[in-house]
ROSE-4610 file (N, C-alpha, C; in Angstrom, 1 decimal, always signed):
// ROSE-4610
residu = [X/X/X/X/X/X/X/X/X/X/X/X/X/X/X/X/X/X/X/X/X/X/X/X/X/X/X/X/X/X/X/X/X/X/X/X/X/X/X/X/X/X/X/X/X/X/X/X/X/X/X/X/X/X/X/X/X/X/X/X/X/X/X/X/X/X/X/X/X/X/X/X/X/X/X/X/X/X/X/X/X/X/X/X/X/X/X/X/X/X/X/X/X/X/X/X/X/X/X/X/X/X/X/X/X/X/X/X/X/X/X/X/X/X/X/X/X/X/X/X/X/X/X/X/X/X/X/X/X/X/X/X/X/X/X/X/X/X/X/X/X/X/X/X/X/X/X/X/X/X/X/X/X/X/X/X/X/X/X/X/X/X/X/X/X/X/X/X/X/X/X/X/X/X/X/X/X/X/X/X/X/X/X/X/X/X/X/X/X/X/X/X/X/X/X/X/X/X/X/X/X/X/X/X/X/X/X/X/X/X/X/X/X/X/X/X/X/X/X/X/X/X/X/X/X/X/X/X/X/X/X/X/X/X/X/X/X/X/X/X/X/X/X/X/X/X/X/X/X/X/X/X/X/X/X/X/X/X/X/X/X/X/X/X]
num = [1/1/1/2/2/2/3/3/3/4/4/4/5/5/5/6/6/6/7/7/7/8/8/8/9/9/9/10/10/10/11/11/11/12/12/12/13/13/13/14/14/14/15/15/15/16/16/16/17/17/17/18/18/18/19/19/19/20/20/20/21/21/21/22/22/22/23/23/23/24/24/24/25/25/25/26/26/26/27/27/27/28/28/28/29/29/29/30/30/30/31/31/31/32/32/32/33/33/33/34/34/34/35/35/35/36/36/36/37/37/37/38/38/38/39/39/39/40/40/40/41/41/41/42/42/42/43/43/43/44/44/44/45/45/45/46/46/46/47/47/47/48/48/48/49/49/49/50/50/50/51/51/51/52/52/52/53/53/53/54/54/54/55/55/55/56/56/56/57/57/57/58/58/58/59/59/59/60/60/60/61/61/61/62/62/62/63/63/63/64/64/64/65/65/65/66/66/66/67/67/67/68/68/68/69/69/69/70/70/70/71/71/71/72/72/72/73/73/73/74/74/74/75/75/75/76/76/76/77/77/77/78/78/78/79/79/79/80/80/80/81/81/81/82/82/82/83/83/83/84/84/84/85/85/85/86/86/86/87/87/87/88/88/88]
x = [-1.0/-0.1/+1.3/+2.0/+3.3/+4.6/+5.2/+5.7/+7.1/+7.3/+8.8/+10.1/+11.0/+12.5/+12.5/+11.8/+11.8/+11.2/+10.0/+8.8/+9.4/+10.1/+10.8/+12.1/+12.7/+14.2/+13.7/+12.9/+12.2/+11.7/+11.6/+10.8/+12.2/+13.0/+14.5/+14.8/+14.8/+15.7/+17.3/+17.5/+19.2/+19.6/+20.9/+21.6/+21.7/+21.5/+21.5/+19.6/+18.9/+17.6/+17.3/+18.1/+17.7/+18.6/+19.6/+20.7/+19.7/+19.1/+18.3/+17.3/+16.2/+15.6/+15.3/+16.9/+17.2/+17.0/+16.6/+16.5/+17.5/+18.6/+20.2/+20.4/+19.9/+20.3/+20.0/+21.1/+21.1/+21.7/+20.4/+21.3/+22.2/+22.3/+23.0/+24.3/+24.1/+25.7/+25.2/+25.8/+25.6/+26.7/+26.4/+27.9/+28.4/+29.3/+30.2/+29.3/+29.1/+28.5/+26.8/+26.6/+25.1/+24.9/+26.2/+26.1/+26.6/+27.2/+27.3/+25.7/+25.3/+23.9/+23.1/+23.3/+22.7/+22.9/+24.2/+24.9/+24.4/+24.5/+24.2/+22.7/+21.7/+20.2/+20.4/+20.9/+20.9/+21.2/+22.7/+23.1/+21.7/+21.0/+20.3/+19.2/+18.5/+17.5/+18.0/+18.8/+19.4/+19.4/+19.9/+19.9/+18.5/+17.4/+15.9/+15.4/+16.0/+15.6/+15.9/+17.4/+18.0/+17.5/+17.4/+16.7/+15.2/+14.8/+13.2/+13.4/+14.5/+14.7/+15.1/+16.2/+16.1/+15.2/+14.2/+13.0/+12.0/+12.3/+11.6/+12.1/+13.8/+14.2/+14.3/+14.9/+15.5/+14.0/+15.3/+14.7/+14.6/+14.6/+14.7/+14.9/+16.3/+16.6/+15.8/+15.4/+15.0/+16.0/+16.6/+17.6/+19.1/+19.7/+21.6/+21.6/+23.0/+23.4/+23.2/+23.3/+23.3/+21.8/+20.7/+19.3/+18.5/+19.8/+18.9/+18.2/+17.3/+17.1/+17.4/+17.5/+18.3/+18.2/+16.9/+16.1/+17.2/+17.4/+18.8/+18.1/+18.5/+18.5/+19.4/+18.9/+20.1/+21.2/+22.0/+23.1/+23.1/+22.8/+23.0/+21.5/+20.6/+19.0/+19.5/+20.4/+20.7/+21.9/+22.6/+24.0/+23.5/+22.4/+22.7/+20.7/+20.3/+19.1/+19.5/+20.3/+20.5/+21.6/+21.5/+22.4/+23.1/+24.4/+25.0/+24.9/+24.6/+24.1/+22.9/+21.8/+20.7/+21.3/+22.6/+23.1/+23.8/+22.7/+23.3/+23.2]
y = [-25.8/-24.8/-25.4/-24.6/-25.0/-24.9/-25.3/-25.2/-24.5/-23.4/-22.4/-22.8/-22.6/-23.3/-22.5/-21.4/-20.7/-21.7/-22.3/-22.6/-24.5/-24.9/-26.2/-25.8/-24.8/-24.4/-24.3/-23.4/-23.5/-24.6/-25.4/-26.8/-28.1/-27.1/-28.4/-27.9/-29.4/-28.9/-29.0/-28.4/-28.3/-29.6/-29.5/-30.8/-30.9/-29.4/-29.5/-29.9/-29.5/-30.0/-31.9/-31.9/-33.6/-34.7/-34.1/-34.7/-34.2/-33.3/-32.9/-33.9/-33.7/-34.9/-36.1/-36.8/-38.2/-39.1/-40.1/-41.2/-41.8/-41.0/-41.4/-40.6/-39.4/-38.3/-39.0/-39.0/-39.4/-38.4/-37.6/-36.6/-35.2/-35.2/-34.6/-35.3/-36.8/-37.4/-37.9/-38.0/-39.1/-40.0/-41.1/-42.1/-41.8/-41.8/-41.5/-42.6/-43.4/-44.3/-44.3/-43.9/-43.0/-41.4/-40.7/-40.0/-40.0/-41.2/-40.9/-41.9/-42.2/-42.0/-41.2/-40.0/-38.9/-38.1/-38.0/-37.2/-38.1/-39.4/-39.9/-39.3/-39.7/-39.0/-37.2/-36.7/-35.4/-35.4/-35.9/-35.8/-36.0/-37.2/-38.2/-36.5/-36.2/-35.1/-34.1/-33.4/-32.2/-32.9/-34.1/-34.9/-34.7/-35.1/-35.0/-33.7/-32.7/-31.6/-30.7/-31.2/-30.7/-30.9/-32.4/-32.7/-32.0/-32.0/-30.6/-29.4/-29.5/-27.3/-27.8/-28.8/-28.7/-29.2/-29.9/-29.8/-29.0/-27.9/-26.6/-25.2/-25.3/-24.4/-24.7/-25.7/-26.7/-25.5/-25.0/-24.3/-24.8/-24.3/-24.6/-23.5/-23.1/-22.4/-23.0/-21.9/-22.3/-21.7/-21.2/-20.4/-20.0/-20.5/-20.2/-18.9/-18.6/-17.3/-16.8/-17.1/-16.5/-16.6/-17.0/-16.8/-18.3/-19.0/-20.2/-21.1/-22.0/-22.6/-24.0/-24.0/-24.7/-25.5/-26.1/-26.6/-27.2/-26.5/-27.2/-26.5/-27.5/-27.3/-26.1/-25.0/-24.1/-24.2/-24.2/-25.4/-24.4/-22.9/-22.1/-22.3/-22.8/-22.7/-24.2/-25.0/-26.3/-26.4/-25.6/-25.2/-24.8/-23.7/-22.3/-23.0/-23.9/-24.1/-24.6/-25.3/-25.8/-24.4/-23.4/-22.9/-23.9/-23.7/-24.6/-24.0/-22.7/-22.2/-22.9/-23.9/-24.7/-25.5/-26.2/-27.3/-26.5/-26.6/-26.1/-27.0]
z = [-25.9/-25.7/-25.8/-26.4/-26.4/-25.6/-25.0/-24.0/-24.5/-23.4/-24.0/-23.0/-23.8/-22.8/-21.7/-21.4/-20.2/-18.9/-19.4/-19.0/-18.6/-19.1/-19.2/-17.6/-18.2/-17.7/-16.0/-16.2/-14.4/-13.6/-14.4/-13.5/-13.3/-13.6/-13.2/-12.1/-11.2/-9.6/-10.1/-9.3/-9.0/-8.5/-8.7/-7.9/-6.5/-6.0/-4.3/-3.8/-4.3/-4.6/-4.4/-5.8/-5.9/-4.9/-4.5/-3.2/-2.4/-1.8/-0.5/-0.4/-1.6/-1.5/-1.9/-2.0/-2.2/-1.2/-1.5/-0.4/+0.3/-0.5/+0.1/+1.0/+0.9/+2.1/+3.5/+3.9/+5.8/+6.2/+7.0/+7.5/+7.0/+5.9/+5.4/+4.7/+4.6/+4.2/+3.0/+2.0/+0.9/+0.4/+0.8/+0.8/-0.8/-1.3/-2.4/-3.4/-3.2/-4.0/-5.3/-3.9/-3.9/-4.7/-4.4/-5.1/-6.7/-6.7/-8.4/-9.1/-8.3/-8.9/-9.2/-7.7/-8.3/-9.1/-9.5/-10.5/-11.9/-12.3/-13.4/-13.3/-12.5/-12.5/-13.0/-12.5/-12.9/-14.0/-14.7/-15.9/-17.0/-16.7/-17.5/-17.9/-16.7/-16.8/-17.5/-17.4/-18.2/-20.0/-19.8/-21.4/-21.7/-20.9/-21.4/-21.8/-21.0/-20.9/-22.2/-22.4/-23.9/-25.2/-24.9/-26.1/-26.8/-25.4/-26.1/-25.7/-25.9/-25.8/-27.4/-27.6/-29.0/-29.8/-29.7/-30.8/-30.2/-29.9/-29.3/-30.2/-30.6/-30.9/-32.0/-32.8/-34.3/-35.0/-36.0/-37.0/-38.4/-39.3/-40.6/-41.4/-42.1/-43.2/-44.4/-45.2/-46.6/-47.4/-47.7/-48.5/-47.6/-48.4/-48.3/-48.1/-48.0/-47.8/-48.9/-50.0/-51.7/-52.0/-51.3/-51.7/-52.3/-52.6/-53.4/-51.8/-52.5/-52.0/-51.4/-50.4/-49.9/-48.2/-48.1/-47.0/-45.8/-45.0/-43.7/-42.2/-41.1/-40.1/-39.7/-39.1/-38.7/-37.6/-38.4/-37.0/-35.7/-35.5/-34.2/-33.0/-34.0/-33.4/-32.5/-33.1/-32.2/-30.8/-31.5/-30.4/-29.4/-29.5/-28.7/-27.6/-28.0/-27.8/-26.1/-25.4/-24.1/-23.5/-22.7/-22.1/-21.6/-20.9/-20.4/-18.7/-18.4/-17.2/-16.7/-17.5/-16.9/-16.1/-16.0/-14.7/-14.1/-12.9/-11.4/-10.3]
């Protein structure tokens, strides 16, 4: 089965998630230091996550706008493939 960006997009924790259950969390504090780890970790996952929304969505034009043929990646199936509303 193939897996849909819906189906991907749901299984990412949030950043209040991954700070909650970090090993840094004391209490509710996370020394400044600690948290730009978590933030690099979060960054890193959204990067993983992107990457196979886009070879999930990456299409292929066979024909130009004028009909010929003309085999290209469609540059909007790649833009538009990561919302930027998925990092919360």
């Amino acid at each position: 089965m193939v897996k849909t960006n819906v189906m991907i997009f749901n299984k990412i924790p949030t950043a209040e998630k991954i700070a909650y259950d970090s090993k840094y969390n004391d209490g509710g504090l996370i020394h400044y230091k600690d948290a730009s780890k978590l933030m690099i970790e979060f960054a890193k996952l959204h990067c993983r996550v992107q990457l196979e929304a886009i070879l999930n969505d990456a299409t292929v034009k066979h024909y130009d706008e004028h009909g010929q043929h003309d085999p290209c990646v469609d540059e909007h199936s790649i833009t538009n493939a990561y919302p930027l509303e998925n990092i919360k």
